[in-house]
VOGU-364216 format. One line per field, with one value per residue (C-alpha): residue number from 1; residue in one letter; y, z, x. Coordinates in nm, 2 decimals. Last residue first. Layout:
! residues N
pos	c(NUM|...)
code	c(A|...)
y	c(Y|...)
z	c(Z|...)
x	c(X|...)
! end
This chain:
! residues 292
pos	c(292|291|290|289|288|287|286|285|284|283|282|281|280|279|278|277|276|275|274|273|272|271|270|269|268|267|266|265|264|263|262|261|260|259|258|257|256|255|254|253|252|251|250|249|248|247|246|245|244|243|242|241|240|239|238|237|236|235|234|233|232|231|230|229|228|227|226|225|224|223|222|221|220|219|218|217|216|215|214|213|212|211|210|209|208|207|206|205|204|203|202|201|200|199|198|197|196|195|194|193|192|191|190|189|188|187|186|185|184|183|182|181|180|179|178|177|176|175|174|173|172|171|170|169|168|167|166|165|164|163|162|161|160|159|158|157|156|155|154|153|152|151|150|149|148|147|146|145|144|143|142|141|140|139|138|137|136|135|134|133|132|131|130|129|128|127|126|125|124|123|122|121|120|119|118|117|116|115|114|113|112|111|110|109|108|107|106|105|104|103|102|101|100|99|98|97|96|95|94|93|92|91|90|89|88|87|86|85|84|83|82|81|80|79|78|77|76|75|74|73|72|71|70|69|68|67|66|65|64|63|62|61|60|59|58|57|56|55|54|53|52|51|50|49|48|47|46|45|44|43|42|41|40|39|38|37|36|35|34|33|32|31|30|29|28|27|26|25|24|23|22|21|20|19|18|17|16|15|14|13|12|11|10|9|8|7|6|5|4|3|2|1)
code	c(X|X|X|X|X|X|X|X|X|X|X|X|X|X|X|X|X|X|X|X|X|X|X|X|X|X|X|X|X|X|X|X|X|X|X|X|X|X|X|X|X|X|X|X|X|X|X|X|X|X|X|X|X|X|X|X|X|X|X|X|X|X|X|X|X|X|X|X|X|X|X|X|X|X|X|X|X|X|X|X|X|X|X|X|X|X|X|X|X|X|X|X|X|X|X|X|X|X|X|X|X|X|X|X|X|X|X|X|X|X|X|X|X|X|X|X|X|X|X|X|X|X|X|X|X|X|X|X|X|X|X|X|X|X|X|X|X|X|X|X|X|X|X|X|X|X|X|X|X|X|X|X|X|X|X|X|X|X|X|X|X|X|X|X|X|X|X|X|X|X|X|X|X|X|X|X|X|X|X|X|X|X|X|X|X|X|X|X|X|X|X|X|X|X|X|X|X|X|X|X|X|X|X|X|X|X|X|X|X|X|X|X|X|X|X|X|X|X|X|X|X|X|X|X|X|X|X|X|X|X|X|X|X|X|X|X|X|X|X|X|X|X|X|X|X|X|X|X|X|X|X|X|X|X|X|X|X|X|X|X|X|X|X|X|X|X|X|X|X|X|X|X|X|X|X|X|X|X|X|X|X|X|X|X|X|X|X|X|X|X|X|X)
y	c(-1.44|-1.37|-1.62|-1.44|-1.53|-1.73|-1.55|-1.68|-1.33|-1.15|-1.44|-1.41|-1.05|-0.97|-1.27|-1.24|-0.89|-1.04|-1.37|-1.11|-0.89|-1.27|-1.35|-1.01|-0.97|-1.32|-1.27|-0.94|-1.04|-1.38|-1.13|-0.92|-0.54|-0.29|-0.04|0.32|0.39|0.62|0.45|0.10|0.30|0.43|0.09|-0.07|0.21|0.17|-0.18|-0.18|0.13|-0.09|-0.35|-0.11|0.05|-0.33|-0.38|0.00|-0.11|-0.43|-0.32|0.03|0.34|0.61|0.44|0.24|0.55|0.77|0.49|0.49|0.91|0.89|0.62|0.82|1.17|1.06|0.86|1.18|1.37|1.19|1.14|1.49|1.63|1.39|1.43|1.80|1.83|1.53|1.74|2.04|1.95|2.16|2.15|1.76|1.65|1.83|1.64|1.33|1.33|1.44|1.12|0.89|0.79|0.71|0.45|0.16|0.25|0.64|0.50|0.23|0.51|0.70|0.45|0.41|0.77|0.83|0.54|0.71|1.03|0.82|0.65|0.99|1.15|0.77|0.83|1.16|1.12|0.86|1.04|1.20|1.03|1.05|0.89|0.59|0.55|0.57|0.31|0.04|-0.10|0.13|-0.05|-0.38|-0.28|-0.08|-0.36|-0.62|-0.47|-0.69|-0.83|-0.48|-0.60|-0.95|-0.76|-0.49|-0.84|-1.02|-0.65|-0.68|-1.02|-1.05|-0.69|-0.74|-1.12|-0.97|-1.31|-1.54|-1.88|-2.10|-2.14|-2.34|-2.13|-2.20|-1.82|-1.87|-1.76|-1.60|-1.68|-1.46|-1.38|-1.73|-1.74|-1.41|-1.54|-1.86|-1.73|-1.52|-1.83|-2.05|-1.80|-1.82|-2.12|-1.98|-1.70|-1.96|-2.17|-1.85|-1.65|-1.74|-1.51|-1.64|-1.31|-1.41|-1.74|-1.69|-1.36|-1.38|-1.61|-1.47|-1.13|-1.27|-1.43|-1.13|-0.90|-1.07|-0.78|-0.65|-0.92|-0.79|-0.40|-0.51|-0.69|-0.36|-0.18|-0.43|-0.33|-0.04|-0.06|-0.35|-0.14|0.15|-0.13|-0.25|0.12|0.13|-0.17|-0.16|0.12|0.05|-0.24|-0.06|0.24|-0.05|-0.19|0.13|0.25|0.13|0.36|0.63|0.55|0.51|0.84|1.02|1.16|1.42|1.44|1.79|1.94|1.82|2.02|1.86|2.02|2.05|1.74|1.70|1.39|1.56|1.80|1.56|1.55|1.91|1.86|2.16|2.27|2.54|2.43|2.07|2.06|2.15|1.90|1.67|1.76|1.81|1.46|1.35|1.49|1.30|0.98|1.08|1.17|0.80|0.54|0.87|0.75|0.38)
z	c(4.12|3.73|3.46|3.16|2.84|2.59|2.25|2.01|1.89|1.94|1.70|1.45|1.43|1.16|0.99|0.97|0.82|0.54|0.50|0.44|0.21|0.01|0.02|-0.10|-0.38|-0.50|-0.44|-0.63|-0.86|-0.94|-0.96|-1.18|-1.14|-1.30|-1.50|-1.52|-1.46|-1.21|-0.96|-1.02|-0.91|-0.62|-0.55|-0.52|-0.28|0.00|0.00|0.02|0.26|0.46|0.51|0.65|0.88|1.03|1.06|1.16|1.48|1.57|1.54|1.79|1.77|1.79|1.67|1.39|1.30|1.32|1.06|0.83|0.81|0.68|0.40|0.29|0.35|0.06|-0.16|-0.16|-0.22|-0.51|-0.68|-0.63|-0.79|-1.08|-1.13|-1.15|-1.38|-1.60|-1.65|-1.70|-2.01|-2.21|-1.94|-1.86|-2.21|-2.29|-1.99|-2.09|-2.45|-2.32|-2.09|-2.37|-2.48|-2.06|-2.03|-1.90|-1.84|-1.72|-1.50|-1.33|-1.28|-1.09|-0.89|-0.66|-0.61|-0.55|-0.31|-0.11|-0.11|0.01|0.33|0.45|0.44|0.63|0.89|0.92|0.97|1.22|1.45|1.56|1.27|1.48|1.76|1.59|1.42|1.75|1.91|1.66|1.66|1.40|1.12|1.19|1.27|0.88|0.73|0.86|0.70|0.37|0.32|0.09|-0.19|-0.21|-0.24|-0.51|-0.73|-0.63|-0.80|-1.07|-1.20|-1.11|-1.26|-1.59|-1.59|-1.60|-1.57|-1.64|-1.55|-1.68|-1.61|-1.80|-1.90|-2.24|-2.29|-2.10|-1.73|-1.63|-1.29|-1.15|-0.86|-0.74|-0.73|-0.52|-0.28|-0.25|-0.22|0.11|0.25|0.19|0.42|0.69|0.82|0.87|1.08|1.32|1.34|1.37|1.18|1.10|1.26|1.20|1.00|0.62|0.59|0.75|0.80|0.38|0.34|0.58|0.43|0.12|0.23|0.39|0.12|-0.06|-0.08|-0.35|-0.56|-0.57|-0.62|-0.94|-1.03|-1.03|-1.17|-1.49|-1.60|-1.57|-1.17|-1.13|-1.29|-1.08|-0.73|-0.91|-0.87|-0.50|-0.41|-0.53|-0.36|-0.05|-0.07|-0.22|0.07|0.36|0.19|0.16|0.49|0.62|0.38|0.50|0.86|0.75|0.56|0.88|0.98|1.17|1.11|0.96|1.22|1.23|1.47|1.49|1.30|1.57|1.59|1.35|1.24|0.88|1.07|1.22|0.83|0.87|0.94|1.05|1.01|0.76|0.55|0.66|0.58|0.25|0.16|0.28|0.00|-0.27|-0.20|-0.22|-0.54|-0.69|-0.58|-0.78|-1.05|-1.01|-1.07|-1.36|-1.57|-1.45)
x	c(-1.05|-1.09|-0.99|-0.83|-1.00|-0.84|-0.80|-1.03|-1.17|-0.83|-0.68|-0.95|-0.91|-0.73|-0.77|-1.17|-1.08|-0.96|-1.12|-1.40|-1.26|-1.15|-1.57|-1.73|-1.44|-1.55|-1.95|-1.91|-1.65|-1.87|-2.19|-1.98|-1.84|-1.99|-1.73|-1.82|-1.46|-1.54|-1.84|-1.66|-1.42|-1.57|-1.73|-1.42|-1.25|-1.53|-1.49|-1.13|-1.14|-1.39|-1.12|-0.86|-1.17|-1.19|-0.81|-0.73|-0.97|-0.82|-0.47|-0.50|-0.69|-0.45|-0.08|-0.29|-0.42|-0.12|0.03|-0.26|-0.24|0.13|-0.01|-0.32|-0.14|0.18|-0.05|-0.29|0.01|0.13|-0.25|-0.29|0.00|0.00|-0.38|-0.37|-0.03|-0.22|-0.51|-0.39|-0.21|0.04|0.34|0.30|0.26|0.59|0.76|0.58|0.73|1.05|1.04|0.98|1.31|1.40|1.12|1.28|1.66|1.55|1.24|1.45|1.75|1.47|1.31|1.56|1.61|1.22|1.22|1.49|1.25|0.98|1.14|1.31|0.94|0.81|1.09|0.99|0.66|0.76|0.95|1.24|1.52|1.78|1.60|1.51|1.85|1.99|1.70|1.78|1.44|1.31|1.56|1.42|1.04|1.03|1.21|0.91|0.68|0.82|0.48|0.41|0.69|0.45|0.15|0.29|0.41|0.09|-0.12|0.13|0.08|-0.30|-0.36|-0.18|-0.30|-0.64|-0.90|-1.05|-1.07|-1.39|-1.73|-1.98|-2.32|-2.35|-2.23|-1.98|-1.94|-1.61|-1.42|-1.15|-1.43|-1.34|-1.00|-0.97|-1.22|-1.10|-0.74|-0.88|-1.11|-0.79|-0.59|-0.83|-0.69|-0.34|-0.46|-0.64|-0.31|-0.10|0.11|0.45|0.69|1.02|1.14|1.21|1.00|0.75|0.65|0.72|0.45|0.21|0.24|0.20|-0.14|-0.20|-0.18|-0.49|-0.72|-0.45|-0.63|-0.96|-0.83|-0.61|-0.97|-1.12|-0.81|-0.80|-0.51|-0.32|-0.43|-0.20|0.09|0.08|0.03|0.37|0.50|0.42|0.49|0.85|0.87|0.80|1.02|1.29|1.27|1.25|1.58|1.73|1.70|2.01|2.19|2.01|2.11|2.48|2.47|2.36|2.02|1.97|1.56|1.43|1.19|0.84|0.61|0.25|-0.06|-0.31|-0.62|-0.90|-0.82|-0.75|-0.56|-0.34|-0.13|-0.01|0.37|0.48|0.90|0.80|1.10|1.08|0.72|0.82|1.07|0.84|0.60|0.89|0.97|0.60|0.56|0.92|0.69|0.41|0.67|0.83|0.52|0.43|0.71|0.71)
! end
């Protein structure tokens, strides 16, 4: 929970920064001109109505901390199955079930994630296994992650919209709240060991390097996702979304020096599909428009 916070205490001091010089570098890495990003005229009421997109965020974010405490290969497996969450809480919290041809794909998805949890003995029966760190966690971060609907609900009121002038600063404002949230959380849970990180954290170089860099990689990976979606459109951030969980697999596999399994492979390999298969199942079977 320590370190959940501190990454999210780096990308306050990040945004606090491009406030200061009032440029938000983040187009660079598309190769594109740093935009202008003044500091957004928020008032109290439009903070306070951004607490339940700042808890959700997160929530996910330090449950996705947890997951990867465990087994992070298997954490990875079972964040691939967002959308069945997503689908659940669509549902149920905003009217917006997904359709037939999304709802079919969900079984391929929990197949997938069910199937690469299985262990072979050594007589060669199967049987469940798996990290219940991961699987706990990695559902919990899913489940705070459906919530995307917060993030339409506040940015439809046009005032708040407008007072906030834009979405990097929306997602800044977003982060910082989350860092206050999780800050009490951090003191209740692990508050007797916080001079033991803060000495850690002066004496080793290694933890000030992967603290900074893990928050502000966090911080550019989610700001860059949303110019993304904005540039290229849903299909395309669907298929290059499922290649970053491919991608991001192997690298660790790569880095912990962990192989996966041939039912992790075939498992992981099956829910990445149902994945991207629900993406754009509905574009594939959309009617096509009859021409004069």
């Amino acid at each position: 929970m320590t370190v959940a916070t501190m990454q999210l205490g780096v990308c306050l001091v990040y945004a606090v920064i491009t406030w200061a010089v009032r440029l938000n570098p983040a187009k660079l890495f598309g190769l594109q001109m740093p935009e202008r990003q003044d500091v957004p005229r928020v008032t109290g009421g439009d903070l306070i109505k951004s607490i339940p997109l700042a808890f959700c965020a997160a929530g996910a974010h330090a449950a996705t901390v947890f997951a990867l405490g465990g087994d992070p290969l298997f954490g990875q497996i079972v964040k691939s199955a967002e959308p069945v969450l997503a689908a659940i809480v669509g549902t149920v919290f905003y009217a917006k079930a997904p359709s037939f041809y999304k709802v079919c794909c969900l079984p391929i998805i929990v197949g997938g994630v069910a199937f690469a949890s299985l262990k072979r003995g050594t007589d060669g029966s199967y049987s469940l296994k798996f990290d219940a760190t991961a699987l706990i966690f990695g559902m919990l971060a899913n489940a705070f992650a459906a919530f995307k609907g917060e993030n339409t609900r506040l940015m439809s009121d046009k005032g708040v919209a407008q007072r906030y002038g834009g979405v990097g600063n929306q997602f800044a404002v977003t982060q910082i709240v989350g860092f206050f949230i999780l800050l009490p959380i951090m003191f209740v849970t692990e508050g007797e060991k916080f001079g033991t990180f803060v000495e850690m954290l002066k004496t080793k170089s290694s933890l000030q390097y992967n603290l900074i860099m893990s928050g502000l990689c966090f911080y550019i990976y989610n700001e860059l996702a949303t110019y993304t979606l904005q540039v290229t459109g849903a299909v395309t951030a669907s298929v290059a979304n499922t290649a970053k969980r491919v991608i991001v697999m192997v690298y660790m596999a790569a880095v912990t020096g962990t192989a996966l399994t041939e039912e992790q492979k075939l498992g992981s390999g099956i829910a990445i599909s149902g994945v991207l298969l629900y993406s754009l199942i509905d574009d594939l079977l959309k009617p096509k428009k009859k021409t004069d």
